[in-house]
N, C-alpha and C positions, 0 to 999 in steps of 0.2 A: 259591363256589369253582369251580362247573363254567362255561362258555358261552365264554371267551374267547380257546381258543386255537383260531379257526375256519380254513378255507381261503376262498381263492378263487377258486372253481370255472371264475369267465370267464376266468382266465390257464391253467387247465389245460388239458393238450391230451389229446384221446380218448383214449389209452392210460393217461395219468393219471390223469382220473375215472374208469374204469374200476378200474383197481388199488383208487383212495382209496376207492370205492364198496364193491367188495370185501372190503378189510378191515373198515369200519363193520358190514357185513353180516355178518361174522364174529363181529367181537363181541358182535352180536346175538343169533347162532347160539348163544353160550358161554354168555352170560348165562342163555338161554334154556333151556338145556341143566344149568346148575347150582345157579340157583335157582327155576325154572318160570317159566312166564308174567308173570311180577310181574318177573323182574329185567330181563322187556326194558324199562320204564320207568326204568331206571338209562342205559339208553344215551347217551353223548353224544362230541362229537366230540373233545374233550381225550384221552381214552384213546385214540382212533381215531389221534391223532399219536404218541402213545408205541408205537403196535402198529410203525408204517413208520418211525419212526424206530429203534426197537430190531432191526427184521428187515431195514432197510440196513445197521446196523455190522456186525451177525452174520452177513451175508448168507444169513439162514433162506429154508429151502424151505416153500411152504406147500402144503395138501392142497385141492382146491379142491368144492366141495359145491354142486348146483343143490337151490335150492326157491322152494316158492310162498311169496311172503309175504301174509299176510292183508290190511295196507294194500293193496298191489299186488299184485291176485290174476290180472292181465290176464295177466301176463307172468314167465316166469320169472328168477329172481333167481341170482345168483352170489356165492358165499361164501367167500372164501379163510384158511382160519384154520392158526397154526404156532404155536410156544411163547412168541410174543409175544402173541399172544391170548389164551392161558389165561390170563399171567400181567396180562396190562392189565385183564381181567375181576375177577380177583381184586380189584387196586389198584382200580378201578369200585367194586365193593362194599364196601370199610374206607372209602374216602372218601364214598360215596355213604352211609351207614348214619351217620358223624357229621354229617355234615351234615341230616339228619333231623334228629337229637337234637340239634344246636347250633339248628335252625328251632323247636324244641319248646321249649327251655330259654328263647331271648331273648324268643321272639313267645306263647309258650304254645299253638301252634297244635296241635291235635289228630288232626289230616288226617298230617301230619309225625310226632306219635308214635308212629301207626298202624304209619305205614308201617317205621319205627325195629322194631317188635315185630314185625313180618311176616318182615324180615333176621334176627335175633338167631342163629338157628340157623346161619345163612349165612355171618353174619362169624364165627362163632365157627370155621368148618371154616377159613374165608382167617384167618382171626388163629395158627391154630395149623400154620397151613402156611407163613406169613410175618412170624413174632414182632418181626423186627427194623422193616419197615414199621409193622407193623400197631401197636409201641408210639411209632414216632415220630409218627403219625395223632394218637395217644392225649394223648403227650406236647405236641405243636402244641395241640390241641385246647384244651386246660385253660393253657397259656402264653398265648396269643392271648386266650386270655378275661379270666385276670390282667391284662395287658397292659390290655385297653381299660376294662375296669374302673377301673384306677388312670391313665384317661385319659392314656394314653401319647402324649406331644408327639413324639419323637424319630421319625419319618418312615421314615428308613433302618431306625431298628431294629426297629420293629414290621414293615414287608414282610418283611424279613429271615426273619424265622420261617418265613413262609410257604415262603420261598426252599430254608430248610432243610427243611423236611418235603418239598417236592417232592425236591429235593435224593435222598432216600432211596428216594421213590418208583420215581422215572429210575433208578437204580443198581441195575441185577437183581440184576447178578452177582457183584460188588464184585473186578471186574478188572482189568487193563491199562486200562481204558477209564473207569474210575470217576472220575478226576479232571474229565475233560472233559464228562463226564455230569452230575454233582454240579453244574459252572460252568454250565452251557449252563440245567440246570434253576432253579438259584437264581436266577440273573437271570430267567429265564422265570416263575418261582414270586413271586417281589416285585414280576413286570410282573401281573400276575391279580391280586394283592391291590390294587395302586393302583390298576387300572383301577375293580374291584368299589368302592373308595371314590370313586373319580373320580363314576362314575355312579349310588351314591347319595345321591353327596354334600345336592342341595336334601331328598329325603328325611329326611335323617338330621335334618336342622336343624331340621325342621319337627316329628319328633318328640323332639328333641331328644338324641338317641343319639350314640354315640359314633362320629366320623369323624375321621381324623387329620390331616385339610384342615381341618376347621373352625378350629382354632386359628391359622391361615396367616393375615396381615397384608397384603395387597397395596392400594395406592393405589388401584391402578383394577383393573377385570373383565381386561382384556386382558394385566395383570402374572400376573396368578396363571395364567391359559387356558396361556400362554407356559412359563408353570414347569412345570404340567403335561404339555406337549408334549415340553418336554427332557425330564421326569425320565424317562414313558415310551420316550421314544427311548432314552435310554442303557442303559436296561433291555433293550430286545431289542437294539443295538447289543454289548453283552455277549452277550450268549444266543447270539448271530450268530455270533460270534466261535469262542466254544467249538464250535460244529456246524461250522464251516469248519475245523478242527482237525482232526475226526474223519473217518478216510479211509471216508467213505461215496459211494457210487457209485448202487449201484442206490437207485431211487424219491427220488434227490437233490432234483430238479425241485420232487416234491409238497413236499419238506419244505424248500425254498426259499421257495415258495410260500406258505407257511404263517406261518413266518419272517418273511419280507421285506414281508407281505402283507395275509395272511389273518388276523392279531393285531389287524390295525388295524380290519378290520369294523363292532367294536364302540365305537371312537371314531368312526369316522366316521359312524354312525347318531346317534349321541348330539351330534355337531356337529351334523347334518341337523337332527333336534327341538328342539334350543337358537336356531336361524336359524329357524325355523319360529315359535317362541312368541315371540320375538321382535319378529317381522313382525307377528305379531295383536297382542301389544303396543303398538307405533307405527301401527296401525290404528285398536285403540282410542281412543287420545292424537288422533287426527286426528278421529275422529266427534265426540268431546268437545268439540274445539274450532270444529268445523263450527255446533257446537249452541249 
């Protein structure tokens, strides 16, 4: 669920990394500050996009806070946190706490339940502070499961879910602004789910697990590579869309960047290691035949 919605740091300019830096540091700060030391392991940069994109619409002030950080102890660190960071902390933890228990349930992994029983106290304070989130988490959670269970073909409608639970996520305040939020994140939310199937697609085959590509028919490699290019494109080309909508000004840039960008990271590493295995593949096929 977490890793896909990254930046890219070489288009940003010093006063951007700086900000993007800031806020990540923040969330850190919050995490750290509401479920102890343990919840800085929750951190990741998907919440880090919700914090600056909620604090461009709203145009929030934030309070800025230096400390040491233990990784980097050389040098002091910069923290800017406002009521988009409380609330992206909270969202951090209802998603972060299923996703334990959904890594427990499918894999039976133990490390995962741990960690699931470590939150319980945690989500239960964000579950009763964000009932409307914290049951569509719930509600996603056990539909998605249904869903692949009864090996769901239909493409669209299995992301779709996802789309909608982000959907709720992005939606603080349920505002003036709640349509474009809801659109910008559902496309955004079925782009993370196909990606997440995209990349473990040979995995899943091999243990035979549910993936909603495996069913997909294409003559040759390059038919299918192609469909998943467009479908991904259309998914942030939507997403795109909705955020050019919304009259955001300040920290535009990062969240263009991000957008336009920094989604793709995750494709295009997964292209790199596909041309790579490839290459020692037709390496292979040449020694053999040398011999």
């Amino acid at each position: 669920m977490f890793g896909y919605i990254n930046i890219n740091r070489k288009e940003l300019t010093k006063e951007g990394d700086r900000a993007y830096q800031a806020y990540y540091c923040g969330l850190c700060r919050i995490l750290k500050r509401n479920c102890g030391t343990k919840g800085q392991m929750l951190l990741n940069y998907d919440m880090t996009f919700l914090i600056v994109l909620l604090t461009g619409l709203y145009e929030l002030e934030h309070v800025e806070q230096e400390f040491t950080c233990p990784i980097h102890p050389t040098k002091k660190r910069t923290a800017w946190i406002n009521e988009a960071t409380e609330y992206a902390a909270d969202m951090n933890l209802l998603l972060a706490y299923h996703n334990f228990e959904d890594d427990w349930k499918d894999n039976k992994a133990y490390a995962k339940k741990a960690c699931a029983m470590a939150f319980v106290k945690d989500y239960e304070k964000a579950r009763k502070k964000y009932p409307r989130q914290a049951s569509a988490v719930e509600k996603y959670m056990k539909t998605l499961a249904a869903a692949e269970a009864a090996q769901e073909e239909n493409i669209d409608l299995i992301a779709g879910l996802t789309g909608e639970m982000t959907g709720e996520i992005f939606d603080w305040k349920e505002d003036e602004w709640s349509e474009e939020l809801r659109c910008l994140s559902f496309y955004l939310g079925k782009f993370i789910y196909l990606m997440d199937a995209y990349e473990d697609l040979e995995k899943d085959k091999k243990r035979q697990e549910y993936n909603p590509f495996l069913k997909m028919v294409c003559q040759r490699e390059t038919d299918f590579e192609t469909f998943v290019k467009l479908l991904l494109t259309s998914m942030m080309s939507e997403s795109a869309k909705s955020f050019e909508r919304l009259p955001i000004l300040l920290h535009a840039d990062i969240l263009r960047n991000v957008l336009y960008s920094g989604v793709w990271s995750r494709y295009e590493y997964i292209q790199v290691k596909k041309r790579k295995q490839q290459e020692k593949k037709a390496r292979g096929k040449q020694n053999v035949k040398s011999v």
